[in-house]
Residue, then its C-alpha position, 0 to 999 in steps of 0.5 A: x842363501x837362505x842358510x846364510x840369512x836365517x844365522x844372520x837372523x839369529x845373530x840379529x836376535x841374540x844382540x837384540x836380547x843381549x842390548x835388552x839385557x843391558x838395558x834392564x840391568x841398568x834400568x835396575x841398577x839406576x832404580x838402587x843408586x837412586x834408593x840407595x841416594x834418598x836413603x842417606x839424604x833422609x836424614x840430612x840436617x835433623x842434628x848438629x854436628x858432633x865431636x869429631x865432625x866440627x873439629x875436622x870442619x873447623x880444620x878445613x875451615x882454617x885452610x880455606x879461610x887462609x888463616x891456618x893453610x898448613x894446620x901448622x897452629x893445630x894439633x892435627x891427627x890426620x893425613x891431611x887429603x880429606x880436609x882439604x878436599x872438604x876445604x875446597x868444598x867449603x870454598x865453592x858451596x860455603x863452609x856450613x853443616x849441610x855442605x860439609x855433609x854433602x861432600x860425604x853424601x856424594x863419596x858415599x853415592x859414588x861408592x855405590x857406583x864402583x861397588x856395582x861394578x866391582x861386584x859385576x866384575x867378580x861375580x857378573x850382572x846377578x850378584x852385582x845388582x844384589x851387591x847394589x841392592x844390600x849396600x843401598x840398603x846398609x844400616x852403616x853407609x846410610x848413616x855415616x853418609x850424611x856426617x863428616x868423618x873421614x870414613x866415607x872417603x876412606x871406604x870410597x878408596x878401598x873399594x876403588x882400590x879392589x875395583x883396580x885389583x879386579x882388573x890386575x891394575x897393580x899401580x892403579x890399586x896402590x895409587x887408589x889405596x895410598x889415597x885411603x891412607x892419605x884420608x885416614x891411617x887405617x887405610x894399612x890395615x886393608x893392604x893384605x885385602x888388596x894386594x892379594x886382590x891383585x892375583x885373583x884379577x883378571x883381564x879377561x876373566x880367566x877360565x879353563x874349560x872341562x868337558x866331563x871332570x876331564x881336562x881336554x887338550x891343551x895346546x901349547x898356545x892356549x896354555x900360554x895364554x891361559x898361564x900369562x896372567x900367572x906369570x906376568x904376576x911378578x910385575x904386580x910385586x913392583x907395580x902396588x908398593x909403587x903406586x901405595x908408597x908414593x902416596x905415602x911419601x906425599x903425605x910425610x912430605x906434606x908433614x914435613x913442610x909444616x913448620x911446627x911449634x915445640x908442643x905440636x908433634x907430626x901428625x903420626x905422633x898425634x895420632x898416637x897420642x890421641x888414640x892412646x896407643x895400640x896394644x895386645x890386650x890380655x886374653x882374660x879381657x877378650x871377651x869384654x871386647x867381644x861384648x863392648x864390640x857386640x854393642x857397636x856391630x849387632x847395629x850391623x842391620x839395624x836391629x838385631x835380627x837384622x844383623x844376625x841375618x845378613x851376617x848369615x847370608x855372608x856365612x852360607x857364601x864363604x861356606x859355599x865356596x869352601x865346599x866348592x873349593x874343598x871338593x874340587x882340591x884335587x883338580x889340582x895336581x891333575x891340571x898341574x900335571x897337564x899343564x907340566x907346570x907343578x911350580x905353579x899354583x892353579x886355582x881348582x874351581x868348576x861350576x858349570x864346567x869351568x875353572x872359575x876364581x869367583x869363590x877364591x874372591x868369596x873366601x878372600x872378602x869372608x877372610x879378611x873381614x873375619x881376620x879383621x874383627x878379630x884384630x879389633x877386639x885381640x888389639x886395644x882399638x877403640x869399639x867406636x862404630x866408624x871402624x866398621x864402616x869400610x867392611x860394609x861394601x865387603x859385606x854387602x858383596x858377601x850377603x848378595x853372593x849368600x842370597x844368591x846361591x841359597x835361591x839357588x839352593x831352594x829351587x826344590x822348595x815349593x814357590x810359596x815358601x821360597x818367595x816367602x823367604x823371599x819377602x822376609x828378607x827384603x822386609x827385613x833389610x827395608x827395616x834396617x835401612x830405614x831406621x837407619x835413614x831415619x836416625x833410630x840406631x846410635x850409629x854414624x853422626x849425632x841422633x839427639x844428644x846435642x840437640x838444641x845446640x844450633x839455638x844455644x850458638x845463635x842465642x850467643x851470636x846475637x846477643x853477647x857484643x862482639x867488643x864487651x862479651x867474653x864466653x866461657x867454656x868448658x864443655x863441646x869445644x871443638x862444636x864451638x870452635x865451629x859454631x862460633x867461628x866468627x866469635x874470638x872471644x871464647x876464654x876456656x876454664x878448666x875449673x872454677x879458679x882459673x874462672x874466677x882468676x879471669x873475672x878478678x881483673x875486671x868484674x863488671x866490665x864486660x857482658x860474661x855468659x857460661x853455657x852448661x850443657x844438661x849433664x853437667x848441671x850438677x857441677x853447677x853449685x860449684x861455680x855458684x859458690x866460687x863466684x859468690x865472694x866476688x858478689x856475682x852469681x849465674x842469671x839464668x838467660x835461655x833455657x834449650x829443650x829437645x823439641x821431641x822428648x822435652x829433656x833439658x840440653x842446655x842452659x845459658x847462664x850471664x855472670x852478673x852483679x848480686x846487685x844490678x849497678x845504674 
């Protein structure tokens, strides 16, 4: 009896502990989440929208206004799912900048969420929380989360999409990645992440014990249970392509149910127009691409020791788990042979007396995003700053594993050197975040260019009649085709001509203003002349500085009469 009590004490007690533990990684990871929040809404507001962000706001505006559903009269470059997701957003909460970026605020919070579990699932509570911790902390997702580009939302489904792979849910990781490409085409490039995901799942965590570097017996039935996730792999060849082509075919459909004008192609088409095309570039030309993608990626951090130390973190776990790889390689042929299935690949891993697939996800994350960069830069793809975005939670992962295992490695180290590194390290990536949170790298949304733009649009509003006004404009067309929604009297000139062409018909009749933004003040004296045998000229009207440098962003110019009629 007494026997009996004291194991049933000690079961008592190591669930308690277990409750506890639980209850403090929470506690912790609740703690980041909330960092993680402050940190993307730090910046929220402080600047207008840019290119990019007004023309995808104008886009969900014509779908929730009725006026454009389909985005049949717009040459759309998109697959159509986060413009509609914004569309119906603007429904609820409003069409206007702050709403518009909370959508993205709250995809890029929940991405901290299944990064935590994600991160757990592969490499257990330790590294998952420091995962939670480095991707709060990321200089890029705090600063693409309170923008409206579609990356946030497209970053949210590849991570779901890894997060079903962990589990070998092979149609719920394509369903999660056709989401991605439903958001944005460059959801394909993450195929080969994610389909080789699948195989490295595990339900639950597969492992083989070895007692002494020697393998034990192994059953019959115990090899048939440990072999099931490897053999029932096949279904995972049918189950992915499924989920991600369905998807697929609902975005062509969409496409399809467009009825289109001649000068508006489909959207794939667009896109490739847009863009430019895609080419191999001459390898004489790489290392400008390495040096115009440095400017882009030493951001990476915040500042460039920053980067060149989280970069490190993700190099000492891919080298770690080579290492581990490499010296175990010959495990192999030995449990092969156990197993009498040499047809087989069995993954060679041993911590701690275990057969572990940890390092193989370690060595697939490094991977692909190193094969990622290179492609970037052997491949004509602009060096714009979004297209790093989806690598962020990859390298959160991957620093959090190389924090990890250097703690580990410096245990021999003297307590004040090891947690003065310790310090560094947070100190270093606080830095990174908050310049990022505070709008102090040129990453994500506007940091000041446009600034002064929201003033310039309300100055127009109010003060050009709706029924006798006429704006010209040449510059920040889709900003207007967002800020000045409201205003149908917008007429484009591409040159002083076609200005001039307009005013010939009617020169006094209706109220005409012109806005010159501040670096294209020099092509100013070109319409000064072209209107001066009309007898009109430019009356300076509002003058918009930066209110924290000064520096001149715009002016507004009404076309008037050399000489005021009465």
């Amino acid at each position: 009896m007494t026997t009996r009590l004291a194991k049933n004490l000690g079961r008592t007690r190591s669930k308690g502990r277990e409750a506890d533990g639980r209850w403090s990684e929470w506690a912790v990871a609740g703690i980041w989440l909330l960092a993680g929040l402050l940190l993307r809404v730090w910046q929220f507001g402080w600047y207008p929208l840019r290119e990019d962000e007004a023309l995808y706001g104008y886009w969900a505006r014509l779908i929730a206004s009725g006026r454009d559903s389909m985005l049949e009269r717009v040459a759309v470059d998109k697959p159509p799912f986060f413009l509609y997701a914004l569309a119906r957003w603007f429904q609820w909460f409003g069409a206007s900048d702050a709403s518009g970026r909370s959508l993205n605020v709250l995809l890029s919070f929940l991405t901290l969420a299944v990064l935590w579990r994600l991160a757990r699932r592969i490499y257990g509570p330790r590294v998952g929380l420091w995962s939670l911790a480095f991707f709060a902390l990321s200089p890029f997702a705090i600063s693409f989360a309170p923008t409206m580009y579609t990356d946030p939302m497209l970053t949210l489904w590849i991570v779901l999409a890894l997060w079903a792979a962990s589990y070998r849910l092979g149609l719920l990781a394509g369903l999660a990645l056709g989401m991605g490409f439903a958001t944005k085409q460059n959801a394909l490039l993450f195929i080969p992440l994610v389909f080789p995901a699948l195989f490295l799942g595990q339900r639950p965590r597969w492992k083989v014990k070895v007692i002494s570097n020697q393998l034990s017996v192994i059953s019959e039935q115990a090899r048939d249970r440990y072999l099931a996730p490897l053999i029932t792999d096949y279904s995972l060849l049918m189950t992915f392509p499924a989920g991600f082509g369905y998807l697929v075919y609902k975005v062509w459909q969409w496409d399809h149910w467009r009825i289109l004008p001649a000068d508006i192609p489909d959207f794939w088409t667009q896109a490739w127009r847009s863009y430019g095309g895609l080419g191999l570039v001459a390898p004489s030309d790489w290392p400008a691409r390495v040096a115009a993608w440095w400017e882009v990626g030493r951001w990476w951090g915040g500042f460039a020791l920053g980067t060149v130390v989280v970069a490190g973190l993700g190099l000492a776990a891919a080298w770690a788990a080579w290492r581990a790889v490499k010296s175990q390689s010959h495990q192999s042929s030995v449990i092969s042979h156990q197993l009498r299935k040499p047809s087989l690949v069995v993954l060679p891993l041993f911590t701690d007396n275990c057969l572990l697939i940890t390092d193989y996800w370690t060595l697939l994350l490094a991977g692909f995003t190193f094969a990622y960069l290179i492609l970037h830069i052997i491949v004509s793809f602009q060096p714009w700053d979004r297209y790093l975005l989806p690598l962020a939670p990859l390298a959160a992962m991957l620093s959090a594993r190389g924090a990890v295992t250097l703690w580990d490695a410096a245990r021999a180290w003297k307590g004040v050197w090891r947690w003065g590194a310790a310090a560094a390290l947070a100190l270093t990536l606080a830095l990174g975040a908050v310049r990022a949170a505070t709008a102090r790298i040129p990453v994500g949304g506007d940091h000041g260019a446009y600034s002064g733009l929201l003033a310039v649009a309300d100055y127009l509003n109010e003060n050009v009649p709706h029924y006798h006004g006429v704006i010209y404009q040449r510059w920040l067309g889709w900003q207007w085709n967002w800020y000045l929604w409201e205003r149908e009297d917008r007429v484009y000139w591409a040159d002083e001509a076609m200005l001039v062409d307009d005013l010939a018909s009617d020169r006094y009749g209706y109220a005409r203003f012109v806005v010159f933004p501040a670096w294209h003040l020099d092509e100013k004296p070109a319409l000064d002349a072209a209107l001066a045998p009309l007898g009109l000229r430019l009356e300076e009207r509002l003058r918009v500085k930066d209110g924290a440098s000064g520096e001149l962003r715009f002016v507004v110019y009404e076309i008037e009469p050399h000489i005021r009629l009465r």
